[in-house]
N, C-alpha and C positions, 0 to 999 in steps of 0.2 A: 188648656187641656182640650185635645180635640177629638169629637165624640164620632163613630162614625156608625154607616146602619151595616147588619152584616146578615147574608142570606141565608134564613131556614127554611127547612119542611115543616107546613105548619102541622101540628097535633089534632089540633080541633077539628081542622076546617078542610079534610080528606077525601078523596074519593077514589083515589088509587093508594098511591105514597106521599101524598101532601104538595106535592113539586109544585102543580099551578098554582096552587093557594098562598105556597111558599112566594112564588114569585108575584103574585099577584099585592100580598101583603107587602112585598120589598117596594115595590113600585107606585106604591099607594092609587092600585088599581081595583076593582071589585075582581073576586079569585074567577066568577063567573066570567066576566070577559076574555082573561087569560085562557079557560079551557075551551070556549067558542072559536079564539085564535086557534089553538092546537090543534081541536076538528076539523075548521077550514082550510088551514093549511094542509093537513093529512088528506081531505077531499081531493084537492086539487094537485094530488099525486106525489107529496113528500112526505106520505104513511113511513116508509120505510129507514129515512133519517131523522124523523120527530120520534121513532123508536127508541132509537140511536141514542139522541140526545137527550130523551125521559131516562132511559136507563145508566146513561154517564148523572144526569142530574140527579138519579134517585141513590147513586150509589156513593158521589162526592158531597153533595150538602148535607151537612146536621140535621140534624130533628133539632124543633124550638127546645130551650129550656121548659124543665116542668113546672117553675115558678117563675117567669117573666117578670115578677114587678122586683124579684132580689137580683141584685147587677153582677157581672160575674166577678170575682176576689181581684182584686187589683193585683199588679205583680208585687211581690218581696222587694221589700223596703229596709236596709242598714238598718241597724237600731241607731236611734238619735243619742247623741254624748250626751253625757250627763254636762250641764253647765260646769264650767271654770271657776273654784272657788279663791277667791282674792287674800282670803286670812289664809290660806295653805302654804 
């Protein structure tokens, strides 16, 4: 079975719509470096597509689940046969 990680806006850990934090937790980076990234980058004159792409970001990724530690329902599974009985 193979498990894979998948991107949210985190809930907690906010300061606009979640987005950096979100990606920062994907990344297994601290959310604060991510948003230092976002300023600098915007500083140095691509304010106007880091808009862009915070508002594509804020409007395609999930918000986290509200319970993280319950996994989300597996897909629908056939009911299993009842076993074969031999004296039938």
């Amino acid at each position: 079975m193979s498990t894979y990680k998948q991107l949210f806006r985190s809930r907690g850990n906010r300061m606009i719509g979640g987005v950096c934090a979100g990606l920062g937790e994907y990344a297994g980076v601290d959310p604060t470096i991510v948003r230092l990234a976002f300023v600098l980058v915007g500083l140095l004159g691509h304010l106007p597509v880091l808009g862009v792409i915070y508002l594509v970001l804020l409007i395609v990724v999930p918000e986290a689940p509200l319970n993280p530690q319950i996994p989300p329902e597996p897909a629908a599974q056939p009911p299993a046969e009842p076993p074969l009985d031999p004296g039938a």
